[in-house]
N, C-alpha and C positions, 0 to 999 in steps of 0.2 A: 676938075674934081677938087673940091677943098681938101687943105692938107688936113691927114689924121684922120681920115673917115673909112672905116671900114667899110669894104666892099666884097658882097656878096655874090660866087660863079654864079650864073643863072642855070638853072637846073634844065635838063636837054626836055623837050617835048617825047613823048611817046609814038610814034606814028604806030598805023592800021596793021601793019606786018609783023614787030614786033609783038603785038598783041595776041594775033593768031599762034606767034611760034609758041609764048607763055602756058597757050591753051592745050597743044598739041603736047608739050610736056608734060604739064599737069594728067593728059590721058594715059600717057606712057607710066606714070609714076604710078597710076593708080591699077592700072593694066598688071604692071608687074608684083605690086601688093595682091592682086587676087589671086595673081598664078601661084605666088608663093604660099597663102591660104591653102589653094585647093590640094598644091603638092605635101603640105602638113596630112592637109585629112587624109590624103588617101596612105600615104604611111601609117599615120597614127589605125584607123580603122581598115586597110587592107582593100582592094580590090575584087571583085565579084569574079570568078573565074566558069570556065565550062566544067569542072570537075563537081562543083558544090551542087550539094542537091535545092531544090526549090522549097520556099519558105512553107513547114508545116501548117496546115491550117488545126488549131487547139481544139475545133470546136468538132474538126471530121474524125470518124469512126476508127479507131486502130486495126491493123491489118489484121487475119486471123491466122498464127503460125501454122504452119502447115501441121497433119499430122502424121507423125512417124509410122515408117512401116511395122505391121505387129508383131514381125517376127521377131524386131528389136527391139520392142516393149518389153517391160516384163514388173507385173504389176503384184506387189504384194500379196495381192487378195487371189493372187496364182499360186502363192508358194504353198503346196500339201505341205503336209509333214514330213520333214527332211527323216524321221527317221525311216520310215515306209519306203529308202531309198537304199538302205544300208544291207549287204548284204551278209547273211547269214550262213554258213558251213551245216548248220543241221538246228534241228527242233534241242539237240543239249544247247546249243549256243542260246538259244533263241529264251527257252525257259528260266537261262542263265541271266539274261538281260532283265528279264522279267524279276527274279530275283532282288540283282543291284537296286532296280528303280525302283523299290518296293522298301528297300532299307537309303538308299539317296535320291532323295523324289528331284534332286535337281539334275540328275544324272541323263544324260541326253546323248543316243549312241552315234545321232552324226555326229555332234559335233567333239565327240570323243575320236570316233573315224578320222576327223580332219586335223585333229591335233599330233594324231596317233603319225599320221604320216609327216607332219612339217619334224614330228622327233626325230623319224626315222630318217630324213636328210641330214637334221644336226648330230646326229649320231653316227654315222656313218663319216659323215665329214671328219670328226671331229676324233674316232678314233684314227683312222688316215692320216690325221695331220700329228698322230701324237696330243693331242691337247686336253689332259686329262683336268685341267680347268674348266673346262667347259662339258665334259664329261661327270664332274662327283655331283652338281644337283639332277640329275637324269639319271643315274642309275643309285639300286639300290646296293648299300655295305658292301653285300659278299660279290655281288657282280660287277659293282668299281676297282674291286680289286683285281680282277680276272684280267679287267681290260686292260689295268695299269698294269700289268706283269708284264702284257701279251706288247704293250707297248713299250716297255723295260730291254724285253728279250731282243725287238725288233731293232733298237739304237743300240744296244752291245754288239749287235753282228754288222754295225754301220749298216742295216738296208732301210729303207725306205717303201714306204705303201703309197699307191697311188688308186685311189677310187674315184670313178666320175660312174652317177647315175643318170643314165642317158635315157629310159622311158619307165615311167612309174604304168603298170600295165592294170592291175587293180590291187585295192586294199581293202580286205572285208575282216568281219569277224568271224574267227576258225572256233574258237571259244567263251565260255565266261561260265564263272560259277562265285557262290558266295559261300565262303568259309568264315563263320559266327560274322567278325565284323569285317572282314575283310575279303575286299571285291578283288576279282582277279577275269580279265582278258584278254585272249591270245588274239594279235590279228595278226593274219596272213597277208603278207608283202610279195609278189610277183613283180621282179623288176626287171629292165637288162641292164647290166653293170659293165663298164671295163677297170679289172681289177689288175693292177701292175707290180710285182715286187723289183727294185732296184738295188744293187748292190754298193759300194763306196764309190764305187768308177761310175757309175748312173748306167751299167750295162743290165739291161734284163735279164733276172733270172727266175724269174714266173710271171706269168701273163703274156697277155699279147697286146699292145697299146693301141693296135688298130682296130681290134675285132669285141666286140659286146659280147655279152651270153646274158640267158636268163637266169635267174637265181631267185627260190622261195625262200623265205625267212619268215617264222613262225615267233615273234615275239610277242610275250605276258609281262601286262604291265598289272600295278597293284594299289592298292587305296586302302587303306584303313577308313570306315565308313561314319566311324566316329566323330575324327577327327576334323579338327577345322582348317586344316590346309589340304584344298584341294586338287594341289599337284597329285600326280600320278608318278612313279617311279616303274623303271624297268626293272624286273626283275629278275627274268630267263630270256635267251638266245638259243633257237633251235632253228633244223632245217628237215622239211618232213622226209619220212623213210617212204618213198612209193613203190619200192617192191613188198612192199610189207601189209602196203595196203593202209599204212595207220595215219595220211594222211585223208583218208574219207572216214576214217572212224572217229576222227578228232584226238588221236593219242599224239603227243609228242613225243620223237624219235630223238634222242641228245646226239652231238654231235661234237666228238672233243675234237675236232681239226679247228674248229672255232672260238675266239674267245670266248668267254665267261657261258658256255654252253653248258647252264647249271642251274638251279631256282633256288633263290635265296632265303634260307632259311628265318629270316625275320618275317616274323607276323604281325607287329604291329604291338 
C-alpha cells in the first residue's frame, strides 16, 4: 500500500437472515402503533356494554305512554263548581252569601272556605306560641287586643299553652249576612285539639297531653266591601251554646272563658 493513502473498512455484506430479522421488527413496530391506536379510541369513545340500550331507529314510531288509571286523572273539564261543595248551616246562611256576591262579584265561598281554615291553623298556632306578631294582620282592633291581654296574663303567671290540631273534622258556613257595606261570615270549625296548660316547672296544670277532644269554634270574619284590600279580618270568637239549641238556629252563644269572645265594633 503506498504511503499516505487513505484506506477505506469495507463495509460488511448483509446476508438473507439478517434481512428477515429487519422485517419481523418492522412488524412488531407497527403491531404495537396499532394497539396503541385502538386503546386511544376506545378510551377516548368508550366501549359498547350489555347495560346500553340499542341504537334508536329516527325514522320508527314513538311508543305510546301508556294511559293512567281514571281514578287518578282528574281533568279540569271535571271540576263543577267548587262552590256547590261548601256547606251551608241554613237557608240564612245561604241568602247571606247570596247577598255578599251580589255587592263583591269576586267573592267565592270556597275559596273563602279554604282560606278560612289555613287562618284558623295560623291562628290557633300563633296564639299558643304567644306571637302577637303574627296575630295583628288577622285580627281585627278590638279582638287583637283581647288575645294580646289573654297572651300578657298567660307569661305573668310563667304558664305556657300548648295546642296541636290533630283532625280538622269539617269546616262550613254557620253564617253570613251584609251589613250596608260590610260583609260578615261565621264558619264553624269542628276539630279534635289536645290543649295543654304548663306551669314554670313544665308540670300540667290543665289538659291532658295524651288525650284529643272535640271542640266547635264559631268564628266571624269581616270585609268592608268597598274597599280595595281584600284581606278578611277576624273579628268574633265564639263556641256554640247546644243546650240552648242556638247552635241550629245560627245564633251565637259568647263565651268569656275564651279570648277575645267578642265582635268588634269597627265597621269599616
Amino acid at each position: 500500500m503506498a504511503s499516505g493513502a487513505i484506506v477505506f473498512a469495507q463495509r460488511p455484506e448483509y446476508g438473507e437472515d439478517m434481512g428477515e430479522g429487519l422485517y419481523l421488527i418492522d412488524i412488531i413496530i407497527f403491531g404495537m402503533i396499532a394497539a396503541f391506536l385502538v386503546f386511544r379510541l376506545r378510551n377516548v369513545l368508550g366501549r359498547r356494554t350489555g347495560h346500553q340500550g340499542e341504537r334508536q331507529n329516527p325514522r320508527a314510531e314513538k311508543p305510546v305512554a301508556p294511559v293512567a288509571d281514571e281514578d287518578n286523572v282528574v281533568r279540569l273539564s271535571d271540576r263543577k263548581d267548587a262552590s256547590a261543595q261548601v256547606e251551608m248551616a241554613s237557608d240564612q246562611a245561604a241568602r247571606g252569601i247570596t247577598q255578599i256576591k251580589i255587592a263583591d262579584a269576586a267573592f267565592d265561598e270556597a275559596e273563602f272556605v279554604s282560606g278560612a281554615e289555613m287562618a284558623f291553623g295560623m291562628i290557633v298556632d300563633a296564639f299558643a306560641n304567644g306571637d302577637t306578631a303574627a296575630l295583628r294582620p288577622l285580627l281585627a282592633d278590638d279582638l287583637y287586643d283581647d288575645f294580646a291581654e289573654a297572651i300578657r296574663d298567660r307569661l305573668a303567671n310563667d304558664q305556657t299553652l300548648e295546642t296541636r290540631i290533630e283532625l280538622v273534622k269539617s269546616v262550613d258556613i254557620f253564617d253570613a249576612r251584609l251589613e250596608g257595606n260590610m260583609a260578615y261570615v261565621t264558619i264553624r270549625y269542628v276539630t279534635d285539639q289536645i290543649n295543654v296548660t304548663r306551669d314554670s316547672d313544665g308540670e300540667v296544670i290543665d289538659g291532658d297531653p295524651a288525650v284529643s277532644s272535640e271542640v266547635v269554634d264559631l268564628w266571624t270574619f269581616a270585609r268592608n266591601t268597598n274597599s280595595d284590600d281584600p284581606n278578611w279580618l277576624l273579628v268574633q270568637t265564639d263556641t256554640p251554646d247546644e243546650e240552648d239549641g242556638d247552635e241550629e238556629s245560627g245564633d251565637i252563644a259568647d263565651d268569656d272563658t275564651q279570648p277575645g269572645n267578642r265582635e268588634d265594633s269597627h265597621k269599616g
